[in-house]
Structures are given as structure tokens and as C-alpha cells.
VOGU-3710 file (C-alpha; in Angstrom, 3 decimals, decimal comma):
1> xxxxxxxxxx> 0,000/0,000/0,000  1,072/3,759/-0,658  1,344/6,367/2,200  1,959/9,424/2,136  4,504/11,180/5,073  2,070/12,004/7,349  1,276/8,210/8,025  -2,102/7,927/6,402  -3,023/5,728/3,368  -3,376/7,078/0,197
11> xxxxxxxxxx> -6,673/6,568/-1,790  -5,282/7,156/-5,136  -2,230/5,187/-6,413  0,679/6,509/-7,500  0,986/6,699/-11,733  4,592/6,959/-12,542  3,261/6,034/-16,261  0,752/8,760/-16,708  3,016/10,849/-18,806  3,673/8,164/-21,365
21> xxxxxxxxxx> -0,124/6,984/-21,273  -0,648/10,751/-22,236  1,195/11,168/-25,155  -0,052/7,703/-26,526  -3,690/8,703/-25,767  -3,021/12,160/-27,720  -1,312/10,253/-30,702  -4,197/7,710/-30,992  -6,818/11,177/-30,435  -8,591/9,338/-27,566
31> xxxxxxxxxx> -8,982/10,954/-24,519  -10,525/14,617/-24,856  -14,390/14,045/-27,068  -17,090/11,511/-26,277  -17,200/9,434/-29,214  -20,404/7,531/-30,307  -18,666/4,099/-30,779  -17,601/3,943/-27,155  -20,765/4,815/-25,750  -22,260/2,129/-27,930
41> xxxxxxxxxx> -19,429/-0,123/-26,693  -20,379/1,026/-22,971  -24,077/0,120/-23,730  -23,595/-3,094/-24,640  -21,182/-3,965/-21,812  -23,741/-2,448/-19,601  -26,305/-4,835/-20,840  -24,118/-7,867/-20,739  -23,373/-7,090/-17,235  -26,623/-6,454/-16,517
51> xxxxxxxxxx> -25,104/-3,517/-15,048  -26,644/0,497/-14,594  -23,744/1,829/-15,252  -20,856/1,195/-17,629  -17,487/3,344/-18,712  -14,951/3,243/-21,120  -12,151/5,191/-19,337  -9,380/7,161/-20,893  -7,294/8,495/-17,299  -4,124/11,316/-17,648
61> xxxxxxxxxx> -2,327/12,614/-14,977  -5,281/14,745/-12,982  -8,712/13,212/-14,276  -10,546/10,488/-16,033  -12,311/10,935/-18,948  -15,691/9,190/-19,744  -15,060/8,705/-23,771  -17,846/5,742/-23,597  -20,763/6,295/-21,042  -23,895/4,399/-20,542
71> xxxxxxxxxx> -26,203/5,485/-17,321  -29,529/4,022/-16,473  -31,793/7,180/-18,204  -29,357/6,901/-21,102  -28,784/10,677/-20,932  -24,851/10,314/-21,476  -24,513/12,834/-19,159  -23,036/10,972/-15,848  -24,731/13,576/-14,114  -26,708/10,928/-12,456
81> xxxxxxxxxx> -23,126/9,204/-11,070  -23,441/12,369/-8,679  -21,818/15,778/-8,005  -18,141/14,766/-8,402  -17,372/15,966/-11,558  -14,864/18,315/-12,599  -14,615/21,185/-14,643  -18,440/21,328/-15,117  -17,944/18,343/-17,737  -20,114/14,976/-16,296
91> xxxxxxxxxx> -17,964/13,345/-18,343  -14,854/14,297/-16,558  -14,230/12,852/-12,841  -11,143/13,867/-10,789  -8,587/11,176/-10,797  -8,556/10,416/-7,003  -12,116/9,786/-7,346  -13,466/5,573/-8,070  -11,654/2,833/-8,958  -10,365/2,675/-12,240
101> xxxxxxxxxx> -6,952/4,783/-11,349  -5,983/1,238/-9,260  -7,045/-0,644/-12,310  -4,436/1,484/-14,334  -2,088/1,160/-11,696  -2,122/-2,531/-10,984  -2,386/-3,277/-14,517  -5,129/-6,327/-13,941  -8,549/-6,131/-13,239  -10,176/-5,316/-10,494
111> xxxxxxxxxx> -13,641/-6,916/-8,931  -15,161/-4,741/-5,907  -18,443/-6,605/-5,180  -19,399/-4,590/-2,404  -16,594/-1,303/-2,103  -17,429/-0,788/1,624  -15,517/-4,219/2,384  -12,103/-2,992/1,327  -10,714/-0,176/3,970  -8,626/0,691/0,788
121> xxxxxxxxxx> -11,899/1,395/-1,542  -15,104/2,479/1,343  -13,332/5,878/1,741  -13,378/6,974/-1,772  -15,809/9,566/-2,480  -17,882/7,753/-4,824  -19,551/5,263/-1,834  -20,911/8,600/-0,160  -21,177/11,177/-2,980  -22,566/8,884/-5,221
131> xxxxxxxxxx> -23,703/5,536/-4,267  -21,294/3,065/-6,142  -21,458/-0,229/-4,281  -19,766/-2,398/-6,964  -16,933/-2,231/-9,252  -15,889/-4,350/-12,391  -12,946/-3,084/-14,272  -10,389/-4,385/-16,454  -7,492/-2,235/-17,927  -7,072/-1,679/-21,629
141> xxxxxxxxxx> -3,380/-2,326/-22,177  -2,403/-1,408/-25,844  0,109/-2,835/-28,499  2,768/-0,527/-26,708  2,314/-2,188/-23,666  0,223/1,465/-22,758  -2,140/1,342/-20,290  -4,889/3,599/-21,614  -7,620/3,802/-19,374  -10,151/0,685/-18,690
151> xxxxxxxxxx> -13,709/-0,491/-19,436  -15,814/-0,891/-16,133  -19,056/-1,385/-14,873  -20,592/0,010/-11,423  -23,608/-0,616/-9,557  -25,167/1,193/-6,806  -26,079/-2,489/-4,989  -23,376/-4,935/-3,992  -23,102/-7,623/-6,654  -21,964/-10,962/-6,846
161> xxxxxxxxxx> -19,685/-10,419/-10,121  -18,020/-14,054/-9,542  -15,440/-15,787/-12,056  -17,914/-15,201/-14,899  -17,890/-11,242/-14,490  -14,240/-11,242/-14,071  -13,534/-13,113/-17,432  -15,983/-11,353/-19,393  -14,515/-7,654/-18,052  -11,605/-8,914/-19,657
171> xxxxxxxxxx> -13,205/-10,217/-22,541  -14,665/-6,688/-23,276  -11,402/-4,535/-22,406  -9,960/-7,501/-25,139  -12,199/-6,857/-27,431  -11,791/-2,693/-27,235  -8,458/-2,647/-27,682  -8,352/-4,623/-30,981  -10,759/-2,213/-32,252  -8,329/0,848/-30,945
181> xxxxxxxx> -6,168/-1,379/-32,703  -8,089/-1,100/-35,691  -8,819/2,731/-35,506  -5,013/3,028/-35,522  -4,578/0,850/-38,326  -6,983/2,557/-40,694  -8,581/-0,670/-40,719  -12,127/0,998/-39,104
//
């Protein structure tokens, strides 16, 4: 676990690679603009999840960006993931905010299935600002060996993700980055 001087446990992992992920997100122009075929990619992970809520996650050095958002009213907005996000943009979230920064970090996916269990994940703000009570992330790891952001589903109920949530997180983060692959290929 990190700490920081004063003794206390950090929420938010250290990113020593978030300068590199940076200039790779720029290069592949991900990162900055909602784009229609992640939030179609989002809807159908939420729906094979059976989840309310699914991202595709694009993270820099100070926030995430929501590039692919599905939310239960469909409004795109994440407004409805609460009053956490930055820079008036729903779409934006501050990076010491949820659980995809660890994802990045840790470089495997992640399975919360109720966040108040975990010392390490109750605190963040999302359990009281917003209601998140499950996590399911995986981390989309490029060609490069990049770590771009990750694909993750939340729920506001603990869930029982299990073995078959787990494998098909990865299956979807899998599938994504073959079809970044693609984009970057000209082959879209």
C-alpha cells in the first residue's frame, strides 16, 4: 500500500506512467471528445453485465475521462453518477475519485463486489457522494504495452460479479483494444 509522510493511506495510487499513457492517448486522439462508438461499446457492456452503469475510461495525470458512457436514463450525461465531476464536464471525474486509477495502476482487473468491504476502496468519495457499491474493471493495455484507461461497470447495490464477471470484463477490455487497434490501423 502507498502512504503518504504524514502516516495515512493514500486513496489514489501513485501513476509513474501517466506521462507516457498521455502522449499515446493524444497520438491515438482518444482521450478529450465523447465518441459515439464507445458509448455504444459502454451500452452493450452495460447490458451484458446487466449492469446500470458502464465506462470506457481514458485516465491522464489529474482526471478520467468518460469517452464511452452508458447510465440508467441513457442521458450520457453521468450527471446521475453524482456531483463529483470536474470542470463542469459529467464526463470528466477527478482522478482520485473511483476505482479505475488502481485498475491502471495494478495493470489487472479489479472486482469490488461490495466497495465498503475494502478499507482501501469504502473511503473513496464515490460510496458517499454517489452511491457506487460495486466495481468491475479491467485495464485496456495497448500494443505498446500502454495502459490507456479501462472499461468498467458500477452498480449502486453490492453484486456478486463471480469468475464469470471477471472473465468477461476482460473479454470486453480484449475486445476494445483490438478495435483501438483497428482505428489506428486505418482498418475501421
Amino acid at each position: 500500500m502507498t502512504y503518504d509522510p504524514t502516516g495515512r493511506q493514500l486513496l489514489t495510487p501513485v501513476d509513474k506512467e501517466a506521462p507516457d499513457r498521455v502522449r499515446r492517448l493524444r497520438r491515438l486522439g482518444l482521450g478529450e471528445h465523447p465518441e459515439q462508438a464507445f458509448d455504444t461499446f459502454a451500452d452493450r457492456l452495460a447490458e451484458i453485465i446487466d449492469a446500470p452503469y458502464a465506462m470506457v475510461n481514458f485516465i491522464d495525470e489529474y482526471r478520467q475521462f468518460f469517452a464511452g458512457l452508458h447510465t440508467p436514463s441513457g442521458s450520457r450525461s453521468g450527471g446521475e453518477l453524482g456531483a463529483v465531476a470536474a470542470e463542469g464536464n459529467s464526463r470528466h471525474l477527478a482522478r482520485d475519485h473511483g476505482y479505475c486509477p488502481h485498475v491502471v495502476v495494478r495493470r489487472k482487473a479489479l472486482v469490488l463486489e461490495d466497495v465498503r468491504d475494502y478499507p482501501r476502496f469504502a473511503g473513496n468519495p464515490m460510496v458517499d457522494e454517489t452511491g457506487v457499491r460495486s466495481y468491475l474493471g479491467a485495464p485496456l493495455i495497448d500494443r505498446t504495452g500502454t495502459v490507456l484507461g479501462t472499461v468498467c461497470a458500477v452498480d449502486t447495490r453490492p453484486r456478486p460479479w463471480g469468475r464469470a464477471g471477471l472473465e468477461t470484463i476482460k473479454s470486453m477490455a480484449d475486445e476494445l483494444v483490438e478495435q483501438i487497434h483497428r482505428r489506428e490501423d486505418g482498418r475501421l
